[in-house]
C-alpha positions, -999 to 999 in steps of 0.1 A, spaced: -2 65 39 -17 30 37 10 6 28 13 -32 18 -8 -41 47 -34 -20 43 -41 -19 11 -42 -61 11 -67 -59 36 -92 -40 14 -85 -60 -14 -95 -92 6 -125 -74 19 -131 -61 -17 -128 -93 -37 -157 -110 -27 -183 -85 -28 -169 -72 -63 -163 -102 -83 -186 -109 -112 -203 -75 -108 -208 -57 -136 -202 -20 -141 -231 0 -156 -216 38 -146 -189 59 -131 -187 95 -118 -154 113 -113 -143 142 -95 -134 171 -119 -96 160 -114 -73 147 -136 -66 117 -109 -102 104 -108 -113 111 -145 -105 78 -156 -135 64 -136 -158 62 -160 -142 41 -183 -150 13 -166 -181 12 -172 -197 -17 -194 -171 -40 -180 -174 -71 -156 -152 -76 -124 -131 -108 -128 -105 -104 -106 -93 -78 -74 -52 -81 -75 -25 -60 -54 8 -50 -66 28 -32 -36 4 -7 -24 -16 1 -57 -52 -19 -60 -59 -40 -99 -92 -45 -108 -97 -66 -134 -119 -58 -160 -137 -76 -192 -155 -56 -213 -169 -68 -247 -153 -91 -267 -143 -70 -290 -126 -47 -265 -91 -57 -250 -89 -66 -211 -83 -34 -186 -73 -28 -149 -88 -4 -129 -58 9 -110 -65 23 -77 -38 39 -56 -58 51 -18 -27 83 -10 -25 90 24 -65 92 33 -83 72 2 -112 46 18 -129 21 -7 -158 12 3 -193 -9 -10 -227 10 -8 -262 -12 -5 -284 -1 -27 -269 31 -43 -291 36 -72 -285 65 -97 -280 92 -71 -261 118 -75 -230 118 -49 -234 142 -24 -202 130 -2 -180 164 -3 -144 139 1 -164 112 -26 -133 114 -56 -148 85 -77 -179 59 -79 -185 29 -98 -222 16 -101 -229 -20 -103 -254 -39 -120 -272 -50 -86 -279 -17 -74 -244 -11 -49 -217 10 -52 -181 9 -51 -172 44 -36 -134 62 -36 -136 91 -6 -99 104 -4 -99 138 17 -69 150 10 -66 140 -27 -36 123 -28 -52 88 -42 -57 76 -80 -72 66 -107 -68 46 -136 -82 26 -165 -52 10 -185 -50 -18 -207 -46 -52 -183 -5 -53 -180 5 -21 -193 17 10 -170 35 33 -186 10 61 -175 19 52 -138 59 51 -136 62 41 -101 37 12 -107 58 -1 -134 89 5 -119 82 -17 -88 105 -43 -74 95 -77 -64 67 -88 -35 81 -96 -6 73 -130 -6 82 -132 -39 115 -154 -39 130 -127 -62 135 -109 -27 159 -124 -3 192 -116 14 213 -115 -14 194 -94 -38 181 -68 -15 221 -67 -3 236 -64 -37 212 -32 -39 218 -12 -10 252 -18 -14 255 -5 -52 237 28 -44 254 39 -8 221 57 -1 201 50 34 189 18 37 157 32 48 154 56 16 156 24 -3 135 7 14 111 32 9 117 36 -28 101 5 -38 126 -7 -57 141 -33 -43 109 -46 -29 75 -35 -30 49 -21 -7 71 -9 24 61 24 37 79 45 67 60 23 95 66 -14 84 106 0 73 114 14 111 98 -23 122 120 -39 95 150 -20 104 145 -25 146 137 -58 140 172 -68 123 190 -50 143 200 -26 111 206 14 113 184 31 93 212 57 82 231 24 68 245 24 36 259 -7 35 245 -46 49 265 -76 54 251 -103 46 236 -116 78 223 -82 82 207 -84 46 194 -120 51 181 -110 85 160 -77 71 150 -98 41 130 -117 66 115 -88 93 106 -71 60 82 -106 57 76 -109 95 63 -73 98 42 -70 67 31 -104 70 16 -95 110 5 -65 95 -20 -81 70 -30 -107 99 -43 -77 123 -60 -57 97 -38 -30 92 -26 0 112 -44 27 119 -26 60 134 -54 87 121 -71 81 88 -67 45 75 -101 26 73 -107 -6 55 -134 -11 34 -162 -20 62 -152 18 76 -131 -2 108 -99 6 125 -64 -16 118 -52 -33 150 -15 -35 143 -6 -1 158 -12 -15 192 17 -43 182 44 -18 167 79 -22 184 98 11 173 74 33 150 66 63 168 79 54 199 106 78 203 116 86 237 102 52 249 123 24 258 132 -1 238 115 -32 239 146 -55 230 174 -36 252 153 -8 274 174 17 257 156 49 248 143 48 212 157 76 189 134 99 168 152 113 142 146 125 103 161 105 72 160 121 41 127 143 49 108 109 67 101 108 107 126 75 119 123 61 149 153 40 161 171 23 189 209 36 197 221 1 210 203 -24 188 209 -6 156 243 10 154 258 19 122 
Protein backbone atom coordinates (compact mmCIF):
# COMPACT_ATOMS: atom_id res chain seq x y z
CA UNK A 1 0.00 0.00 0.00
CA UNK A 2 1.48 3.33 -0.85
CA UNK A 3 2.29 5.19 2.29
CA UNK A 4 3.54 8.81 3.29
CA UNK A 5 6.16 8.63 0.77
CA UNK A 6 4.55 7.63 -1.91
CA UNK A 7 1.64 9.29 -1.96
CA UNK A 8 3.85 12.85 -1.48
CA UNK A 9 5.57 11.98 -4.49
CA UNK A 10 2.58 12.05 -6.69
CA UNK A 11 1.24 14.98 -5.17
CA UNK A 12 4.61 16.88 -6.10
CA UNK A 13 4.42 15.42 -9.55
CA UNK A 14 0.65 16.21 -9.58
CA UNK A 15 0.70 19.87 -8.44
CA UNK A 16 2.10 21.45 -11.20
CA UNK A 17 0.48 19.97 -14.05
CA UNK A 18 -3.05 20.32 -12.16
CA UNK A 19 -3.09 23.65 -10.72
CA UNK A 20 -5.36 26.30 -12.29
CA UNK A 21 -7.02 23.63 -14.50
CA UNK A 22 -10.43 23.59 -14.67
CA UNK A 23 -12.75 20.61 -14.43
CA UNK A 24 -15.28 20.34 -17.26
CA UNK A 25 -16.32 16.35 -16.53
CA UNK A 26 -15.93 13.26 -14.54
CA UNK A 27 -16.71 9.52 -15.11
CA UNK A 28 -16.91 6.96 -12.24
CA UNK A 29 -16.89 3.41 -11.91
CA UNK A 30 -20.27 2.02 -10.95
CA UNK A 31 -18.94 1.78 -7.22
CA UNK A 32 -19.83 3.48 -4.42
CA UNK A 33 -15.93 4.52 -3.84
CA UNK A 34 -15.48 6.27 -7.18
CA UNK A 35 -19.11 7.83 -7.57
CA UNK A 36 -18.21 10.96 -6.09
CA UNK A 37 -16.00 11.83 -9.23
CA UNK A 38 -18.25 13.75 -10.99
CA UNK A 39 -18.90 16.21 -8.64
CA UNK A 40 -16.04 17.96 -9.42
CA UNK A 41 -16.77 18.96 -12.25
CA UNK A 42 -17.27 22.89 -12.96
CA UNK A 43 -14.56 23.54 -10.41
CA UNK A 44 -11.00 24.96 -10.75
CA UNK A 45 -7.79 23.35 -9.16
CA UNK A 46 -6.24 25.73 -6.66
CA UNK A 47 -4.32 23.69 -4.57
CA UNK A 48 -2.83 19.67 -4.48
CA UNK A 49 -2.43 18.99 -0.44
CA UNK A 50 -1.49 15.66 1.46
CA UNK A 51 -2.72 14.59 4.77
CA UNK A 52 -0.86 11.18 5.88
CA UNK A 53 -1.51 9.01 2.92
CA UNK A 54 -4.81 10.48 1.52
CA UNK A 55 -4.40 13.05 -1.56
CA UNK A 56 -6.61 16.94 -1.16
CA UNK A 57 -7.44 18.56 -4.11
CA UNK A 58 -8.58 21.76 -3.78
CA UNK A 59 -11.46 22.90 -5.49
CA UNK A 60 -13.36 26.32 -6.35
CA UNK A 61 -16.37 26.14 -7.92
CA UNK A 62 -18.74 29.16 -8.47
CA UNK A 63 -19.02 31.72 -6.12
CA UNK A 64 -22.01 30.86 -4.96
CA UNK A 65 -20.89 27.36 -4.21
CA UNK A 66 -18.78 26.69 -1.00
CA UNK A 67 -14.95 25.41 -1.41
CA UNK A 68 -14.57 21.32 -1.85
CA UNK A 69 -11.63 18.72 -1.66
CA UNK A 70 -11.40 16.06 -3.85
CA UNK A 71 -10.18 13.40 -1.52
CA UNK A 72 -8.22 10.74 -3.14
CA UNK A 73 -6.97 7.73 -1.09
CA UNK A 74 -4.69 5.27 -3.97
CA UNK A 75 -5.39 1.54 -1.59
CA UNK A 76 -2.87 -0.86 -2.26
CA UNK A 77 -2.60 -0.52 -6.33
CA UNK A 78 -4.37 3.06 -7.11
CA UNK A 79 -1.92 5.08 -9.93
CA UNK A 80 -2.88 8.90 -10.72
CA UNK A 81 -1.82 9.78 -13.59
CA UNK A 82 -2.19 12.92 -16.42
CA UNK A 83 -3.40 12.04 -20.01
CA UNK A 84 -2.28 14.48 -23.13
CA UNK A 85 -4.94 15.15 -25.03
CA UNK A 86 -7.90 12.94 -23.68
CA UNK A 87 -10.75 14.47 -25.23
CA UNK A 88 -14.39 13.19 -24.57
CA UNK A 89 -13.54 9.55 -24.97
CA UNK A 90 -15.05 7.12 -23.50
CA UNK A 91 -12.58 5.15 -20.94
CA UNK A 92 -11.79 1.92 -22.17
CA UNK A 93 -8.95 1.12 -19.44
CA UNK A 94 -10.58 -2.16 -17.76
CA UNK A 95 -8.64 -1.11 -13.99
CA UNK A 96 -9.67 2.95 -14.94
CA UNK A 97 -11.97 3.61 -11.37
CA UNK A 98 -12.33 7.42 -11.99
CA UNK A 99 -11.43 10.42 -14.63
CA UNK A 100 -11.48 13.96 -14.35
CA UNK A 101 -11.41 16.01 -17.70
CA UNK A 102 -9.80 19.35 -17.86
CA UNK A 103 -10.49 22.34 -19.63
CA UNK A 104 -7.14 21.98 -21.96
CA UNK A 105 -7.94 18.76 -23.33
CA UNK A 106 -5.82 16.22 -20.56
CA UNK A 107 -6.95 13.99 -18.20
CA UNK A 108 -6.46 13.16 -14.64
CA UNK A 109 -6.97 9.34 -14.61
CA UNK A 110 -7.50 7.00 -11.20
CA UNK A 111 -6.58 3.15 -12.41
CA UNK A 112 -6.73 1.03 -8.98
CA UNK A 113 -6.75 -2.78 -9.91
CA UNK A 114 -7.65 -4.15 -7.01
CA UNK A 115 -10.25 -1.57 -5.88
CA UNK A 116 -9.11 -0.75 -2.69
CA UNK A 117 -8.54 3.23 -3.47
CA UNK A 118 -11.25 6.25 -3.03
CA UNK A 119 -13.08 8.78 -3.80
CA UNK A 120 -14.46 11.80 -2.48
CA UNK A 121 -15.94 15.25 -2.99
CA UNK A 122 -16.51 16.89 0.51
CA UNK A 123 -16.86 20.29 1.57
CA UNK A 124 -13.02 21.86 1.97
CA UNK A 125 -12.23 20.81 5.90
CA UNK A 126 -14.97 18.59 6.64
CA UNK A 127 -14.54 14.56 6.92
CA UNK A 128 -16.87 13.10 8.72
CA UNK A 129 -17.74 10.71 5.62
CA UNK A 130 -14.04 9.46 5.86
CA UNK A 131 -13.40 8.55 9.74
CA UNK A 132 -9.92 7.51 9.45
CA UNK A 133 -9.08 10.82 7.57
CA UNK A 134 -10.49 12.75 10.28
CA UNK A 135 -9.26 10.82 12.96
CA UNK A 136 -5.51 11.29 11.88
CA UNK A 137 -2.76 12.23 14.28
CA UNK A 138 -0.21 14.78 13.56
CA UNK A 139 2.53 14.92 10.43
CA UNK A 140 5.52 13.80 11.22
CA UNK A 141 7.26 16.80 10.99
CA UNK A 142 4.69 18.49 12.58
CA UNK A 143 6.17 19.58 16.07
CA UNK A 144 2.95 18.06 17.61
CA UNK A 145 4.98 14.74 17.09
CA UNK A 146 8.08 14.26 19.20
CA UNK A 147 9.43 11.95 21.93
CA UNK A 148 7.16 12.80 24.49
CA UNK A 149 3.87 12.66 22.86
CA UNK A 150 4.29 9.70 20.78
CA UNK A 151 5.70 8.06 24.34
CA UNK A 152 2.83 9.17 26.42
CA UNK A 153 0.72 7.18 23.70
CA UNK A 154 2.13 3.95 23.44
CA UNK A 155 2.52 3.83 26.92
CA UNK A 156 -1.42 4.61 27.82
CA UNK A 157 -2.71 1.82 25.41
CA UNK A 158 -0.06 -1.26 26.14
CA UNK A 159 -0.76 -2.38 22.57
CA UNK A 160 2.39 -3.13 19.98
CA UNK A 161 4.16 -0.32 19.25
CA UNK A 162 4.03 -1.30 15.74
CA UNK A 163 0.05 -1.65 15.75
CA UNK A 164 0.18 1.91 16.78
CA UNK A 165 2.28 3.01 14.67
CA UNK A 166 0.35 1.70 12.10
CA UNK A 167 -2.91 3.11 13.31
CA UNK A 168 -2.31 6.54 12.48
CA UNK A 169 -3.00 7.95 15.44
CA UNK A 170 -0.31 9.03 16.95
CA UNK A 171 1.20 10.15 13.72
CA UNK A 172 0.23 10.09 10.33
CA UNK A 173 1.20 8.32 7.16
CA UNK A 174 3.34 5.30 8.47
CA UNK A 175 2.63 2.13 6.77
CA UNK A 176 4.25 -1.56 7.65
CA UNK A 177 7.50 -0.72 5.48
CA UNK A 178 8.64 2.84 6.83
CA UNK A 179 7.33 1.28 10.69
CA UNK A 180 9.90 -2.01 10.54
CA UNK A 181 12.61 0.90 9.27
CA UNK A 182 11.38 3.17 12.15
CA UNK A 183 11.47 0.36 14.67
CA UNK A 184 15.24 -1.21 13.38
CA UNK A 185 16.39 2.07 13.16
CA UNK A 186 15.80 2.96 17.06
CA UNK A 187 16.73 0.02 18.16
CA UNK A 188 12.86 -0.60 19.40
CA UNK A 189 10.98 -4.13 19.45
CA UNK A 190 8.15 -4.09 17.43
CA UNK A 191 6.18 -6.36 20.03
CA UNK A 192 6.94 -3.29 22.63
CA UNK A 193 4.34 -2.05 24.59
CA UNK A 194 6.07 0.33 26.43
CA UNK A 195 9.12 3.16 25.38
CA UNK A 196 11.39 4.95 27.58
CA UNK A 197 12.02 8.00 26.83
CA UNK A 198 15.21 7.78 24.86
CA UNK A 199 13.69 5.07 23.05
CA UNK A 200 10.61 7.38 22.21
CA UNK A 201 12.77 10.42 21.35
CA UNK A 202 14.97 8.12 19.28
CA UNK A 203 11.85 6.60 17.06
CA UNK A 204 10.31 10.08 16.99
CA UNK A 205 13.20 10.89 14.81
CA UNK A 206 13.83 7.39 12.44
CA UNK A 207 10.09 7.88 11.96
CA UNK A 208 11.36 11.50 10.20
CA UNK A 209 14.64 9.96 8.92
CA UNK A 210 12.87 7.07 7.11
CA UNK A 211 9.92 8.92 5.62
CA UNK A 212 11.87 11.77 5.01
CA UNK A 213 14.62 9.43 2.57
CA UNK A 214 11.68 7.89 1.43
CA UNK A 215 10.10 11.08 -0.28
CA UNK A 216 13.84 12.06 -1.51
CA UNK A 217 14.11 8.59 -3.64
CA UNK A 218 10.71 8.57 -5.06
CA UNK A 219 9.08 6.10 -3.22
CA UNK A 220 9.28 2.28 -2.83
CA UNK A 221 8.29 0.09 -5.13
CA UNK A 222 8.00 -3.84 -4.15
CA UNK A 223 5.14 -4.81 -6.94
CA UNK A 224 2.54 -2.20 -7.85
CA UNK A 225 3.38 1.30 -6.67
CA UNK A 226 3.88 3.75 -9.70
CA UNK A 227 4.06 7.48 -9.46
CA UNK A 228 2.25 9.57 -11.53
CA UNK A 229 4.81 9.55 -14.72
CA UNK A 230 4.09 5.48 -14.57
CA UNK A 231 8.06 5.03 -12.95
CA UNK A 232 9.33 2.79 -10.23
CA UNK A 233 10.28 4.26 -6.46
CA UNK A 234 14.03 3.77 -5.70
CA UNK A 235 13.89 3.49 -1.91
CA UNK A 236 13.44 -0.40 -1.89
CA UNK A 237 16.99 -0.75 -2.94
CA UNK A 238 17.90 1.42 0.50
CA UNK A 239 15.63 -0.52 3.07
CA UNK A 240 17.59 -1.79 6.20
CA UNK A 241 15.11 -4.46 7.79
CA UNK A 242 11.81 -4.61 5.58
CA UNK A 243 11.63 -7.79 4.02
CA UNK A 244 14.84 -8.95 4.81
CA UNK A 245 14.16 -11.77 6.93
CA UNK A 246 16.68 -14.37 7.12
CA UNK A 247 19.40 -11.82 6.01
CA UNK A 248 21.79 -10.36 8.29
CA UNK A 249 21.53 -7.46 9.93
CA UNK A 250 23.12 -4.51 8.71
CA UNK A 251 23.93 -2.88 12.18
CA UNK A 252 25.07 -6.19 14.16
CA UNK A 253 25.16 -9.19 11.31
CA UNK A 254 22.66 -10.85 13.29
CA UNK A 255 20.04 -12.68 11.32
CA UNK A 256 16.83 -10.54 10.85
CA UNK A 257 13.59 -12.02 12.27
CA UNK A 258 10.34 -12.35 10.11
CA UNK A 259 7.65 -12.70 12.18
CA UNK A 260 3.67 -11.60 12.23
CA UNK A 261 2.27 -8.75 14.63
CA UNK A 262 -1.25 -8.45 14.98
CA UNK A 263 -2.01 -9.91 11.23
CA UNK A 264 1.07 -7.58 9.53
CA UNK A 265 4.47 -9.30 8.03
CA UNK A 266 7.43 -7.76 10.69
CA UNK A 267 10.69 -7.99 9.97
CA UNK A 268 13.11 -7.54 12.95
CA UNK A 269 16.60 -7.92 14.36
CA UNK A 270 16.87 -10.26 17.69
CA UNK A 271 19.99 -8.30 19.04
CA UNK A 272 19.31 -4.67 18.06
CA UNK A 273 15.64 -4.69 19.10
CA UNK A 274 15.07 -6.67 22.18
CA UNK A 275 12.03 -6.25 24.21
Amino acid sequence: MPELPEVETVRRQLEPRLLGTVVTEGWSFPSPKFTDAPAAAGARITSVARRGKYLLVGLHGPEDQQHRELVVHLGMTGRLSVRAAAGSDLPDDAYLRARWYLDDGRSLDFHDVRRFGRVAVVPAGEYTRLATLAALGPEPWDPAFDGPSLRAYVNARRRYVKTLLLSQRPVAGVGNIYADEALWRAQVHPQSRRLTRAQADRLAGTVREVLTEGVANGGTTLRDYRDADGAEGANQHHLDCYGRGGQPCHRCGTELRATVVDARGTTYCPTCQRR
